[in-house]
Structures are given as structure tokens and as C-alpha cells.
N, C-alpha and C positions, 0 to 999 in steps of 0.2 A: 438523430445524432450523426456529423459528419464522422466520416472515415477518411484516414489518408491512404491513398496506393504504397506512398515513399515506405512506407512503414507498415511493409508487408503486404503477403494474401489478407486480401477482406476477412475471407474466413476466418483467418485466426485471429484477426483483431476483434471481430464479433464474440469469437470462443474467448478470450480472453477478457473483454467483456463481460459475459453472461457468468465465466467463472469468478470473477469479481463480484459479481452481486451476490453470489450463490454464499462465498466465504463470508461475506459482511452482511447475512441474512436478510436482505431486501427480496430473494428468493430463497425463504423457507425450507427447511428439512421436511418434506411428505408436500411440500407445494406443488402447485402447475406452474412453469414457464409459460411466460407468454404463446400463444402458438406462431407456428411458421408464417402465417401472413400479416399477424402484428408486426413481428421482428422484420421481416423484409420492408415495411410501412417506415418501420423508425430508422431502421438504417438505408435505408434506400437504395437495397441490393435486390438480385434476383434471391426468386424460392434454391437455386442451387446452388447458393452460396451459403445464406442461412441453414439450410441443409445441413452442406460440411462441415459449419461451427456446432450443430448440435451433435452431429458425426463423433468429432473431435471430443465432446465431453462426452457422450458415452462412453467411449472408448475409456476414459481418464476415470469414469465411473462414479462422476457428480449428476448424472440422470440416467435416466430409464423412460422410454418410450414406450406406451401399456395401451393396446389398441381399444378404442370410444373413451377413452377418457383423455391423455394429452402426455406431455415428457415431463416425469415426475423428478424431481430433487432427492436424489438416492443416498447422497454426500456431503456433507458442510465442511471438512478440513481437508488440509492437501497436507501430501509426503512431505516431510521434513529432511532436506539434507542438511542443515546447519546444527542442528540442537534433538535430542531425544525430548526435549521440552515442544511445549505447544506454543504457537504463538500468542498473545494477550488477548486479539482479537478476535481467534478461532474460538478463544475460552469465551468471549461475551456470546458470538454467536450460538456456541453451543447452549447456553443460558436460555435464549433464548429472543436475545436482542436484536435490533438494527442498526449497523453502525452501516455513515454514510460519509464517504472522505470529500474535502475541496480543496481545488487548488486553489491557494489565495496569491504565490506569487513564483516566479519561477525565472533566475539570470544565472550567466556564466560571469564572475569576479576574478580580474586579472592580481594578483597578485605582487606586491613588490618585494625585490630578492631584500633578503636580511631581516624583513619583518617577521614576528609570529605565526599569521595566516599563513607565508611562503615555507616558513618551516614544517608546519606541521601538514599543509594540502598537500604544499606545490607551487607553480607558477601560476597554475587555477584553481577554483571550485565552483561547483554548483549548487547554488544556494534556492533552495526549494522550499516552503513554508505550504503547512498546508492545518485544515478544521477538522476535525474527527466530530461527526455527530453523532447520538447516540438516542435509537430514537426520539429523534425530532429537536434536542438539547444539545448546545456545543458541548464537549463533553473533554476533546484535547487539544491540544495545542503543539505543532509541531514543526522544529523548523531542521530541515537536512543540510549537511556541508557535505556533496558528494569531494573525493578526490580527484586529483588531478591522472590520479590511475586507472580510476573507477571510467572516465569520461573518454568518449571517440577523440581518436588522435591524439591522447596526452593529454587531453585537456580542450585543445582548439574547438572542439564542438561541444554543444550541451546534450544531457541523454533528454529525449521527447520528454516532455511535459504529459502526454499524455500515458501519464502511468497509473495503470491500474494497480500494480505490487511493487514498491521498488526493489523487496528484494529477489522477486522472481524477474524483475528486469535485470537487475545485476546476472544473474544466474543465465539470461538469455544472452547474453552478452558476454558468458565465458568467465565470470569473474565469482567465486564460490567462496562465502565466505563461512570461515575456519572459527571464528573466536569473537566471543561480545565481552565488551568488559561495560556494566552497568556501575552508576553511581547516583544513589539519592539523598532527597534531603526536602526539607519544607522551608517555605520562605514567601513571604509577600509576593505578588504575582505582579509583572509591571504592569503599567496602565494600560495597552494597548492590549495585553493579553485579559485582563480583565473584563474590559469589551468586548472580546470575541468571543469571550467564555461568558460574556453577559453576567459579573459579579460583583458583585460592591467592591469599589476604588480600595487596594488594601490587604485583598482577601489573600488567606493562607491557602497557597496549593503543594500535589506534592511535585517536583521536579526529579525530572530523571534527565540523566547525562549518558549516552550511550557512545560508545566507541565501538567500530567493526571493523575487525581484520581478516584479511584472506590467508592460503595458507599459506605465504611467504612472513606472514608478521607484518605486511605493508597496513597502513590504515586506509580504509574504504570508504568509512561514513563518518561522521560525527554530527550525533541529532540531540536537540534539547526538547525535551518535553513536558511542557505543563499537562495536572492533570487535576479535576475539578472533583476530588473525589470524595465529596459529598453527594457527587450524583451517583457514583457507583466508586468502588473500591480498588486497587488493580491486582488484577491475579497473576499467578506465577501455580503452574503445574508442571511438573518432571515425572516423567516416567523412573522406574527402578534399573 
């Protein structure tokens, strides 16, 4: 897997990385990590760079390094500043699943003043589309409308594609957000989403509509979500 310099210490793109697999269970709760000279193999670092990314996660307390045996998976969920809820996808993991995300496509969209889009982004957004699979099964469908707040320089640049969380990238980037307003409802899936979701032309999914604001009341996100749940269900858990 290439790294980019522009986008940081190695290290922490590798930590952020390996923390990514670890939430989307492709590295199991009591698993081994690959060891230090696989990982320096895939990413094509020194051993003392790989080092500082599993550094980095101990510390955060997603592993434990147990000497003759290897750096065990101690942690599957991260802190939550948004919600005393858990995320949907912590909750599969914790299940016991694999979800595995792609990016299907990724642009910055200029905006013209007095339209819809310019009202509610901005002059831009970033329109991000991406697969949720779920062991081995497309499972959702998801397409993001970052804002023109959310994005470097107003808008003028796109945030990296290469994201592992978007919302711990928003969050690395200063921007914290305060408030979700979710809206559902079932309805025929269009054609394209049907194919990705690999479903007979037709098929009923459930749709979510999510809106995210920061703590000014500005809007940050706006993502639609197909979701195929006849393969699984979607959870929602709150703490008291």
C-alpha cells in the first residue's frame, strides 16, 4: 500500500490505518496484528516507522504487545465526542463482523449561485461515494456531500480521498461535529445502487438521509444511504 509524505508522518498514516482495520473488524478483538516486518513489507517503510504507528496504538489502547506471542487487539471501539451513542459500525464489529469500506468515486463540484446545491453547501462540495462490505457482501451504499466549510480553503481544495474515518477526519481538521439529524424511510433502490448492492432490479431498501452540523448549527455533511437489510439489520444503541 502506497503512503503519501504530503499527508503527514508515515507513522501516523500507518496508525491510522491499522486503527481502521481494527474498528471494521478485519483485525479482530483477541487477534494478532500482522507482525512488524510484514507491515514494514506492505507499506514500504522502515522497522522504525512501523514501530511508532504500533507505538501510537498502544498508547490509544487498541493493542497490547505480549512478549513470544505478537501485538494483540485489546480494543475494537474509539471515544466518541459526537454522540453517547455508538457508531452502527462499531455495533457490527462488536457482533462480530467484517466490514470493509471502497472508494467508488471521489470530486470537488462547483456550485452555481442561486441553485439548491449553492444554497444548502456553498459555492462547493465534495461529493464522495463509497461500498460498505460486509463480510464479503456489499451490504451499503453511500454517497457524501461534504461542505463548502467542512473542505481546505472554503472549498477550493478537496479533503484526501484517502480516508480512513470521515469523521475522525473532519475532527483532525478542527471541525467537531455537534448534531445529526437522521431521516428514514423504504423505497425501491435505483438501478445502479442495486448493482452494487448486487440485488434484483426493483429491490426494497432502507434509506437513510443524514444531515451533520457542527457546533455553530452550520451543515457539514449531507450523506444518503442505501442499506441492504435483508443481509443484516441496522442498529442503533445509546447509552443512559
Amino acid at each position: 500500500m502506497s503512503l503519501k509524505r504530503k499527508q503527514g508522518p508515515l507513522y501516523q498514516q500507518i496508525q491510522k490505518i491499522l486503527k481502521d482495520r481494527i474498528l471494521h473488524g478485519i483485525y479482530p478483538l483477541g487477534s494478532i496484528i500482522p507482525s512488524e516486518p510484514l507491515l514494514e513489507k506492505e507499506f514500504g517503510v522502515s522497522k522504525m516507522t512501523v514501530r511508532g504507528a504500533v507505538q501510537e496504538l498502544a498508547q490509544e489502547g487498541y493493542v497490547q504487545k505480549r512478549s513470544g506471542i505478537g501485538t494483540i487487539v485489546t480494543r475494537n471501539t474509539s471515544y466518541q465526542k459526537l454522540s453517547k451513542g455508538k457508531r452502527f459500525t462499531e455495533l457490527l464489529v462488536e457482533e462480530g463482523h467484517r466490514l470493509e469500506k471502497r472508494l467508488l468515486s471521489s470530486k470537488l463540484i462547483a456550485n452555481a449561485a442561486g441553485t439548491e446545491e449553492y444554497n444548502r453547501y456553498g459555492p462547493y462540495c465534495q461529493r464522495i461515494e463509497r461500498l460498505y462490505i460486509l463480510n464479503g457482501q456489499p451490504y451499503i451504499h453511500l454517497i457524501h456531500f461534504l461542505t463548502a466549510a467542512a473542505l481546505p480553503d472554503g472549498g477550493a481544495k478537496e479533503m484526501s480521498t484517502d480516508i480512513q474515518s470521515l469523521y475522525d477526519s473532519l475532527e483532525e481538521n478542527n471541525i467537531v461535529l455537534e448534531n445529526f439529524k437522521d431521516r428514514f424511510f423504504v423505497e425501491p433502490a435505483a438501478a445502479e445502487v442495486c448493482l452494487l448492492l448486487e440485488l434484483p432490479p426493483g429491490t426494497h431498501v432502507l434509506k437513510r438521509l443524514r444531515n451533520s452540523y457542527d457546533g455553530e448549527g452550520r451543515l457539514i455533511e449531507h450523506s444518503i444511504g442505501s442499506y441492504n437489510t435483508a443481509l443484516h439489520h441496522y442498529l442503533v444503541s445509546y447509552d443512559a
